[in-house]
BALOBA-1460 file (C-alpha; in Angstrom, 3 decimals):
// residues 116
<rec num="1" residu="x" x="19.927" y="114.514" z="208.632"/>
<rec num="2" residu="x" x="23.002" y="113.885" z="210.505"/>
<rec num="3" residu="x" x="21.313" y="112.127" z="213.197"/>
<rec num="4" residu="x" x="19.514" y="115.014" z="214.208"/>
<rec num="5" residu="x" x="16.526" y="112.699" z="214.759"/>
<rec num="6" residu="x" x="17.758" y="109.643" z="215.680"/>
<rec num="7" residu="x" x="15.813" y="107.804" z="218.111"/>
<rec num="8" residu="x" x="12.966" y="110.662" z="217.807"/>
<rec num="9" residu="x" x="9.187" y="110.659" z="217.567"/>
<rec num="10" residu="x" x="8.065" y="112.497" z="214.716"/>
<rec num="11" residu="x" x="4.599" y="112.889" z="213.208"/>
<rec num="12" residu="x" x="3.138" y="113.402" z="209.705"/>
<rec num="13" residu="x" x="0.019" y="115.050" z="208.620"/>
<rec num="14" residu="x" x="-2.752" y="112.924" z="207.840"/>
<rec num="15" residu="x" x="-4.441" y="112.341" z="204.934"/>
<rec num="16" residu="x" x="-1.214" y="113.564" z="203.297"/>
<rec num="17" residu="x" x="2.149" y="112.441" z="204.567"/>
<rec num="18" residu="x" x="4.035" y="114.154" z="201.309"/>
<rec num="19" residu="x" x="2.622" y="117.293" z="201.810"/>
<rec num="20" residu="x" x="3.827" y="120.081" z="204.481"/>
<rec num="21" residu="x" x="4.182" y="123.949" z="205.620"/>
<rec num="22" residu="x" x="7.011" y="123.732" z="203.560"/>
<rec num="23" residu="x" x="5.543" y="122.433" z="200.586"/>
<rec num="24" residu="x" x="5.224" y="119.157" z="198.542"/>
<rec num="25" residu="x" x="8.501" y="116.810" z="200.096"/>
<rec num="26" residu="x" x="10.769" y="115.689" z="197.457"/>
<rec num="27" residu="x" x="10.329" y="111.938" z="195.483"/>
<rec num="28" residu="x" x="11.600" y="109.257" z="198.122"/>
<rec num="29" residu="x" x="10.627" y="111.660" z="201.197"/>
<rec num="30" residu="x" x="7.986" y="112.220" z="204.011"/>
<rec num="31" residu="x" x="7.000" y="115.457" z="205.610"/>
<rec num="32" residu="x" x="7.221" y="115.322" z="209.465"/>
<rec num="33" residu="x" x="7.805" y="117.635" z="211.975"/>
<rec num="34" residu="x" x="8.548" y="117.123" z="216.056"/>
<rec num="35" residu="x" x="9.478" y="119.788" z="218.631"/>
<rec num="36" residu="x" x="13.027" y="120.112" z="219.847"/>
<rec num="37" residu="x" x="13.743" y="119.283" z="223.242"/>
<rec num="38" residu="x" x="13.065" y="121.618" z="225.969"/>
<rec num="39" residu="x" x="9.959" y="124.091" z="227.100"/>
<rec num="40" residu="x" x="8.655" y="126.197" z="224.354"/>
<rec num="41" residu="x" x="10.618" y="124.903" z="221.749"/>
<rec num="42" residu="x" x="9.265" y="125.472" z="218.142"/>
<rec num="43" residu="x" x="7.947" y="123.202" z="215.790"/>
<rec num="44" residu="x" x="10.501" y="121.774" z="213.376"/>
<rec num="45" residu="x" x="9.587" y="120.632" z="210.059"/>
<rec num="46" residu="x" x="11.635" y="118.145" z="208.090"/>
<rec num="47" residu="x" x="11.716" y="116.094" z="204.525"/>
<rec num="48" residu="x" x="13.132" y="112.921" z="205.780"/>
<rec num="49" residu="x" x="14.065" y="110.346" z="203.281"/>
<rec num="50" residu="x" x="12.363" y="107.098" z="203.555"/>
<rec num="51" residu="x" x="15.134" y="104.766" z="203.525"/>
<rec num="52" residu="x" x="16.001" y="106.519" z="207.098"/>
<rec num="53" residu="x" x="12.556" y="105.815" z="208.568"/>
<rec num="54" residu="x" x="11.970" y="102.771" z="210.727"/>
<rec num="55" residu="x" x="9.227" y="101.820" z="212.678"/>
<rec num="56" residu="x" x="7.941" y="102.665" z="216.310"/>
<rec num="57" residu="x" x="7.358" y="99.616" z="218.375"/>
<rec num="58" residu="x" x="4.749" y="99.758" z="221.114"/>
<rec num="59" residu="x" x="5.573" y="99.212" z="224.459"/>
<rec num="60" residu="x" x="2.555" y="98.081" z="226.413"/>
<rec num="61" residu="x" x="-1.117" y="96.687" z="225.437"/>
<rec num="62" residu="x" x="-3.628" y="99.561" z="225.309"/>
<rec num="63" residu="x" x="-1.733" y="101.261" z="222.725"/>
<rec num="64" residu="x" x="-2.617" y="101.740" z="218.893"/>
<rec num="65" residu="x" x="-0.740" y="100.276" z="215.675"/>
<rec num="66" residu="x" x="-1.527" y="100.055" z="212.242"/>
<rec num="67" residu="x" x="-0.811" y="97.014" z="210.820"/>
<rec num="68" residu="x" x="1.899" y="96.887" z="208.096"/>
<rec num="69" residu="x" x="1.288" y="93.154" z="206.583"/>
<rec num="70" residu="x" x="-1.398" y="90.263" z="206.094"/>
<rec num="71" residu="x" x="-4.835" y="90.428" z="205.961"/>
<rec num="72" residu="x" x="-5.330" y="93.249" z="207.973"/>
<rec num="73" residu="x" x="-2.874" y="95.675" z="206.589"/>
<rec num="74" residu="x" x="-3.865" y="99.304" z="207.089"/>
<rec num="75" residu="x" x="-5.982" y="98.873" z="210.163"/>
<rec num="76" residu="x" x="-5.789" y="100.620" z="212.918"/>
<rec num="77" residu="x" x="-5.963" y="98.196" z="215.996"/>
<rec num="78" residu="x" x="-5.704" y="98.120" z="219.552"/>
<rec num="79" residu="x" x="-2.873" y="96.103" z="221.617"/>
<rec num="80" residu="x" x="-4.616" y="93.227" z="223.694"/>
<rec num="81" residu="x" x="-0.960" y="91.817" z="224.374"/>
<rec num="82" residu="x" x="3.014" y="93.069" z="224.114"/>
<rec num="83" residu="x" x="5.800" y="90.612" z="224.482"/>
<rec num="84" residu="x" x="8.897" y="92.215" z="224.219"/>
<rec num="85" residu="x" x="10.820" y="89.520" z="224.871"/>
<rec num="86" residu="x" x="9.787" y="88.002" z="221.684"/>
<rec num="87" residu="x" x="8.807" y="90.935" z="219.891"/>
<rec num="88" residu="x" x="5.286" y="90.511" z="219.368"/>
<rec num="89" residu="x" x="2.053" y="91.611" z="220.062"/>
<rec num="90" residu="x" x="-1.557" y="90.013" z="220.017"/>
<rec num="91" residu="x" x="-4.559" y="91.864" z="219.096"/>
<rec num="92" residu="x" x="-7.651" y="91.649" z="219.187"/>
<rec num="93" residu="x" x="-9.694" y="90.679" z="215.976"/>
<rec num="94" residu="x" x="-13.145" y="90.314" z="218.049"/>
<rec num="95" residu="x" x="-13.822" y="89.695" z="221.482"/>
<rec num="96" residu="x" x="-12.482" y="86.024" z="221.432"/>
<rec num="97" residu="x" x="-10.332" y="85.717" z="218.509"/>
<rec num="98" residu="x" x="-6.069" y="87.453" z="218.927"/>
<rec num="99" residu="x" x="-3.616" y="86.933" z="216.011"/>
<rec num="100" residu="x" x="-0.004" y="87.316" z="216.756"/>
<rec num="101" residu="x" x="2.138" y="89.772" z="215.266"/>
<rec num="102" residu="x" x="6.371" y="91.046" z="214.996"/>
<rec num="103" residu="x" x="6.571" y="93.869" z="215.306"/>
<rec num="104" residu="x" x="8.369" y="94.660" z="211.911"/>
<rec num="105" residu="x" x="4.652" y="93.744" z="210.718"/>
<rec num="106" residu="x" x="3.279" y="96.801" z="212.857"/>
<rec num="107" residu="x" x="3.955" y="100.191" z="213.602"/>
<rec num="108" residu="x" x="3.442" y="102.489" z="216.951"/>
<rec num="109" residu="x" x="0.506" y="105.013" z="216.386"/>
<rec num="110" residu="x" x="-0.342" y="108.054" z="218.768"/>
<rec num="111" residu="x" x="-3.221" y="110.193" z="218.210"/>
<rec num="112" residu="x" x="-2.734" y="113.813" z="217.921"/>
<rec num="113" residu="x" x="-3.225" y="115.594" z="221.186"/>
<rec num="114" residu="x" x="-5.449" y="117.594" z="219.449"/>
<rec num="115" residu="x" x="-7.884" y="114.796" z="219.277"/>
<rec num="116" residu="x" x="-7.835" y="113.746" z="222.528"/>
């Protein structure tokens, strides 16, 4: 990729992140796609290899993450607390009980704008 897309938010179509406009991504890849910088610009779609990928850490509570290890890996769950001085977040099981997480066990997720 040349670092084309370093340091870029890119998405992936859910259910299938293998799978794009430009058909079925290559073993070790993900289909993604972002828009370049500037007004107007055109969707881009990309096979990125997965040893390039790394994960989006969140930046304030509010925001969503699924969770990448432990018990609840594969949620979706909402950010009671970010530390990012120690690189952690808390969140919130049920109303009274927060587990702690690194954020190398989580990773960023934004909804589409589409389903907002």
């Amino acid at each position: 990729m040349r670092g084309r897309l370093h340091n870029r938010f890119v998405s992936t179509a859910c259910p299938d992140p293998f799978l794009s406009l430009n058909g079925p991504a290559p073993d070790g890849c993900v289909a993604v796609f972002c828009s370049l910088n500037g007004a107007g610009a055109a969707i881009q779609h990309y096979h990125i290899p997965i040893t390039d990928l790394s994960q989006a850490p969140p930046r304030k509570k509010n925001q969503e993450c699924i969770v990448l290890d432990g018990s609840l890996r594969s949620s979706i769950s909402t950010i009671a607390k970010c530390n990012l001085k120690k690189n952690t977040v808390d969140i919130a099981v049920t109303p009274s009980t927060l587990i702690t997480l690194r954020f190398d066990q989580i990773c960023l997720v934004e909804k589409s704008r589409a389903t907002i």
